[in-house]
C-alpha positions as CSV (number, residue, x, y, z in Angstrom):
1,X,-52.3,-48.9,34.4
2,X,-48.4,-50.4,34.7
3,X,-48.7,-51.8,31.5
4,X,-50.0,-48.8,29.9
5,X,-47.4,-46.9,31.6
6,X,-44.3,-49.4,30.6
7,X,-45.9,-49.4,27.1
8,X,-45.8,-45.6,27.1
9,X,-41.8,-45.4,27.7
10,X,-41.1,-48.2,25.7
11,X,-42.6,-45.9,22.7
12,X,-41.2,-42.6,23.8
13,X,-37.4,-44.5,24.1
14,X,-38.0,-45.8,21.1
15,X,-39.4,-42.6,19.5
16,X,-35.4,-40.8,21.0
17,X,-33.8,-43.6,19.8
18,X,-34.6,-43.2,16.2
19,X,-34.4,-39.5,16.7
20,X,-30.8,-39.7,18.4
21,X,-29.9,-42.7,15.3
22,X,-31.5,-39.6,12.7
23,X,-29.2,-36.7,13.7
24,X,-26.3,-39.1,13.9
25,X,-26.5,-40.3,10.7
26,X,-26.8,-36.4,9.9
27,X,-23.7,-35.7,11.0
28,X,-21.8,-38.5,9.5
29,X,-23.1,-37.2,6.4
30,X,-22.1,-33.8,6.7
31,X,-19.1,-35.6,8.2
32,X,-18.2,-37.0,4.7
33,X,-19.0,-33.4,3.1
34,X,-16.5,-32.3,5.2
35,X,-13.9,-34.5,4.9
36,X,-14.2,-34.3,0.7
37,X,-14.2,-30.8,0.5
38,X,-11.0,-30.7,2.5
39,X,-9.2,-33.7,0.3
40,X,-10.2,-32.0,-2.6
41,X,-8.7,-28.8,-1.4
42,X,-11.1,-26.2,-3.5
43,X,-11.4,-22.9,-3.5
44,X,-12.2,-21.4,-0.7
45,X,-9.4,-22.2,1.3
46,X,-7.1,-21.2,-1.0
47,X,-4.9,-17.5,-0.6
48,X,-4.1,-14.8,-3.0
49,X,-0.9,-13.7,-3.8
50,X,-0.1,-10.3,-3.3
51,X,3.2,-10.5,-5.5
52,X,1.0,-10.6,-8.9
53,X,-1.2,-8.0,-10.9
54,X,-4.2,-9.4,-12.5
55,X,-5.6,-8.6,-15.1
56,X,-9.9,-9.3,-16.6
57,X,-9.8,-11.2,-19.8
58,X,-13.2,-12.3,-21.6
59,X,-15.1,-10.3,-19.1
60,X,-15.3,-13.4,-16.7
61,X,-11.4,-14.7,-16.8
62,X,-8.9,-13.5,-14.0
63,X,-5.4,-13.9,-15.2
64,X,-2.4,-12.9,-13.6
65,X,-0.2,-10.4,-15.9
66,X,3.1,-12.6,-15.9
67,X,1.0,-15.4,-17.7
68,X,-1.0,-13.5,-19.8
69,X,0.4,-14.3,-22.9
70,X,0.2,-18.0,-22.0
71,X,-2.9,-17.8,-20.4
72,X,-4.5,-16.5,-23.6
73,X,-3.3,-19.1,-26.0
74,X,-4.5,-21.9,-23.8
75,X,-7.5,-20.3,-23.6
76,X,-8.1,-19.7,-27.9
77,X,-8.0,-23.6,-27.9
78,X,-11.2,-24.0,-25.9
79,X,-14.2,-21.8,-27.3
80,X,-16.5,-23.9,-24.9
81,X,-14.8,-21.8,-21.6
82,X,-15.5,-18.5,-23.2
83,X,-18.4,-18.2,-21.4
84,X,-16.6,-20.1,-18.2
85,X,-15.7,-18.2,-15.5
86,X,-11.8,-19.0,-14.6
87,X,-9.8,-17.5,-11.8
88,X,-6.4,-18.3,-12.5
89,X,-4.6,-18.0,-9.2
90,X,-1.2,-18.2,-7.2
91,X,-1.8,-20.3,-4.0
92,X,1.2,-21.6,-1.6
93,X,2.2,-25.1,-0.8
94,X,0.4,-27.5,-3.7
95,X,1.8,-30.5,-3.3
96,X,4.0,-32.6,-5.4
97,X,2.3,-30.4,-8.4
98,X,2.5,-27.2,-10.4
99,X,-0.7,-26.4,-11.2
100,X,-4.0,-27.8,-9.9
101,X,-7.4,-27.4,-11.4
102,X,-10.2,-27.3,-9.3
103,X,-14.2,-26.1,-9.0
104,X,-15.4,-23.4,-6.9
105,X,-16.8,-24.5,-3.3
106,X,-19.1,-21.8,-3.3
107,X,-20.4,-22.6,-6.6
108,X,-20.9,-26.1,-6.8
109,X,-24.5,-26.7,-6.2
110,X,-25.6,-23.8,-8.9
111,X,-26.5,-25.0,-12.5
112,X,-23.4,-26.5,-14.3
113,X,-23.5,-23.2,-16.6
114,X,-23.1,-21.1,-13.6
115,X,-20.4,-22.6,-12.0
116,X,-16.7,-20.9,-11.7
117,X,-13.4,-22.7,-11.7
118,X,-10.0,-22.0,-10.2
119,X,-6.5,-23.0,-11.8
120,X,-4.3,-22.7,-8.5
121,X,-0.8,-22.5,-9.5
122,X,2.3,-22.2,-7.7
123,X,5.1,-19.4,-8.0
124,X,7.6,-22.0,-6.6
125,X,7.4,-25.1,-7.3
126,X,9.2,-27.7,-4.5
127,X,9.6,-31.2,-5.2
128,X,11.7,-33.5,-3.0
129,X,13.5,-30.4,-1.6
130,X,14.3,-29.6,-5.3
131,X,12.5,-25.9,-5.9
132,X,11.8,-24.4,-9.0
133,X,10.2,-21.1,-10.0
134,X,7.8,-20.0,-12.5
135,X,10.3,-18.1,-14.8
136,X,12.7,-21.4,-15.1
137,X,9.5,-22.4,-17.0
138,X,9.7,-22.4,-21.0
139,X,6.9,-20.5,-22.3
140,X,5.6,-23.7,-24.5
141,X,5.9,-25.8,-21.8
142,X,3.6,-23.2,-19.4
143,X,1.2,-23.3,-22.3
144,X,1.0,-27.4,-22.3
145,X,0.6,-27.0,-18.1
146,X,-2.2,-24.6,-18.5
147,X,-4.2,-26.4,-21.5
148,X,-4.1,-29.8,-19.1
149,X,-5.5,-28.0,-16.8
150,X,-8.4,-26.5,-18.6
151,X,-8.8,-30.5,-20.0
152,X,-9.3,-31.1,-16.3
153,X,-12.1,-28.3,-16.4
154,X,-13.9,-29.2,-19.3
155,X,-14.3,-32.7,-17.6
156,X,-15.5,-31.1,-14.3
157,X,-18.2,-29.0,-16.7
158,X,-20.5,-32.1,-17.6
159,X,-20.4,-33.6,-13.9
160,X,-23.5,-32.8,-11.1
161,X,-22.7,-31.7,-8.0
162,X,-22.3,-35.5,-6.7
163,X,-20.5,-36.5,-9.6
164,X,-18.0,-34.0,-8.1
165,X,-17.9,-34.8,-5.1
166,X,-17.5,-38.5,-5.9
167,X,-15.0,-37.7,-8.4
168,X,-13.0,-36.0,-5.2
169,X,-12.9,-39.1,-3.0
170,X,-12.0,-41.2,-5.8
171,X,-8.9,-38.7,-6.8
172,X,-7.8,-39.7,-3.5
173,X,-8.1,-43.1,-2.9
174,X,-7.3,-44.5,-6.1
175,X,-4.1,-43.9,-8.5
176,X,-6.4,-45.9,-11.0
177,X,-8.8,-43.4,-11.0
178,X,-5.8,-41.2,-11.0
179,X,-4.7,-42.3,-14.0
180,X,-8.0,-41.8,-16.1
181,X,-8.7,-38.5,-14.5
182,X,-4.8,-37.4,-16.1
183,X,-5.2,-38.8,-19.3
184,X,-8.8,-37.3,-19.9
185,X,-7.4,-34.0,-19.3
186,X,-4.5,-34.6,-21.8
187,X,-6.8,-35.8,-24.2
188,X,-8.8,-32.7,-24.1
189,X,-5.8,-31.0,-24.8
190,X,-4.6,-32.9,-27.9
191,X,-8.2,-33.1,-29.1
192,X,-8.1,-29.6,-28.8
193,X,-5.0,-28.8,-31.2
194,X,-2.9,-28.3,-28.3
195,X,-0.6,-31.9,-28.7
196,X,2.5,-30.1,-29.1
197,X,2.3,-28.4,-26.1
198,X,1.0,-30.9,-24.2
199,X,4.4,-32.6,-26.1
200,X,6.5,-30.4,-24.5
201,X,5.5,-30.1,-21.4
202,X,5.9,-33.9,-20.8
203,X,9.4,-33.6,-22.2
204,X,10.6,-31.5,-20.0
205,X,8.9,-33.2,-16.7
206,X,10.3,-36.6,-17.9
207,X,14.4,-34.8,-19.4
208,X,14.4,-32.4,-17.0
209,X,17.4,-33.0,-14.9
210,X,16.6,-31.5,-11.5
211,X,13.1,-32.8,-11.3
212,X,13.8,-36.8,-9.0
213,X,13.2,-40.2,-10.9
214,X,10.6,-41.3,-8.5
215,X,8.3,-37.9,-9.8
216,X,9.4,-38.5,-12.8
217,X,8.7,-42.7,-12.6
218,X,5.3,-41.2,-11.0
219,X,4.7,-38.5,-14.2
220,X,5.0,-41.6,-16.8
221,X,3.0,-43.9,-14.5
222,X,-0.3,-41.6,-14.2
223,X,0.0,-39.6,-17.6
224,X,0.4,-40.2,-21.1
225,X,3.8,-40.7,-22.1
226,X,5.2,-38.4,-25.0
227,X,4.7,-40.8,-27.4
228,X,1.4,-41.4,-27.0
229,X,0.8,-37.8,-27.6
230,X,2.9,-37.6,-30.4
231,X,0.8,-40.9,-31.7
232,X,-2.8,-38.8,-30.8
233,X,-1.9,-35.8,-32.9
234,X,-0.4,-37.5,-36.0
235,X,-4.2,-39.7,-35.4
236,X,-6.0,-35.8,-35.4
237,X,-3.8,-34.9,-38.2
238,X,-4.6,-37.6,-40.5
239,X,-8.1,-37.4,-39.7
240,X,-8.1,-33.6,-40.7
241,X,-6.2,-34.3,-43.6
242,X,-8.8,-37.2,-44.6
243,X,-11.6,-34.4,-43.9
244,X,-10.2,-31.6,-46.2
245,X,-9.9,-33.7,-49.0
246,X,-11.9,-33.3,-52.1
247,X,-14.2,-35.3,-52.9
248,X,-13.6,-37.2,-56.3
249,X,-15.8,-36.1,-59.1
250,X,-18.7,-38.9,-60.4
251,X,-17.7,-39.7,-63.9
């Protein structure tokens, strides 16, 4: 009868063990969730800004009125968003960056077609106690800012759920991955007839005369330099040129 009683509570502390080992492995994982979401810094956490009027554009984009015009141009570029919900909103303190493009939390487990997007951008823009404001902004250059960050969402469109998330913990962990993730989104934007923007907007990061070497050393380490923009459109230009071409007539 001992034995079959020490056998007994040998199973049952066995049994909690596994049970206590299951639930913390549970929490790790939602641990992990946690801690991703937060790097990440997505929607949900984000705040409106009281100091713009927005405006519906497309039935399903939310634009505030002072980029509009802007807004709308980027937008022509990339018929694949029409049907993309994009909230297009002011949000304090982004660091060491203007605009940021990011999924909806809430969204991110729906089917890829259902998801929504944010473009969080920042009314004043501080780097290294340097500020800047949205209206010291050239209007071509706020067009080139805006169509790399839809590049960034037409990437985030074709990734699952855990592709996301994984994509998240790589942004910030690895200025390789850093690196591709930047240059994807400016290639989307050149492929997307938007070079010359894209052009100017990295001219004025890398010339402008307020904005610190190290960001600027920092912009020309991680994204494509103008040059190799410059190179990609005359590339997309040629090739158009190549396509409209008549064809020569069989003798």
């Amino acid at each position: 009868m001992e034995k079959i009683r020490s056998s007994g509570l040998l199973y049952n502390n066995s049994k909690q063990q596994k049970q206590k080992s299951a639930i913390s492995r549970s929490w790790r994982f939602l641990s992990i969730l946690l801690i991703l979401f937060s790097a990440f810094t997505w929607g949900c956490a984000a705040q409106k800004s009281n100091e713009h009027n927005n405006l519906i554009f497309q039935d399903n984009k939310i634009i505030p009125t002072n980029i509009l015009g802007e807004a709308r141009l980027a937008l022509s570029h990339y018929p694949e968003l029409e049907a993309v919900k994009i909230e297009f909103r002011y949000k304090k303190n982004i660091k060491n960056a203007f605009m940021q493009a990011q999924p909806n939390l809430a969204d991110l487990f729906k089917d890829k077609k259902n998801r929504s997007y944010y473009v969080f951008m920042s009314s004043k823009f501080l780097i290294e106690n340097e500020e800047f404001s949205m209206a010291e902004v050239p209007s071509e250059v706020l067009v080139g800012w805006l169509s790399h960050e839809l590049g960034h969402i037409m990437d985030y469109r074709e990734k699952s759920a855990l592709q996301l998330l994984k994509f998240g913990t790589r942004y910030v962990t690895s200025e390789n991955f850093i690196r591709k993730a930047e240059r994807t989104a400016d290639t989307h934007a050149v492929n997307h007839g938007l070079g010359n923007y894209i052009f100017a907007t990295k001219d004025f990061i890398l010339n402008h005369s307020r904005l610190s070497d190290s960001y600027k050393k920092r912009k020309a380490r991680l994204y494509l330099s103008p040059e190799a923009i410059r190179l990609l459109v005359n590339s997309l230009e040629e090739d158009l040129a190549i396509e409209l071409e008549p064809e020569e007539e069989e003798s």
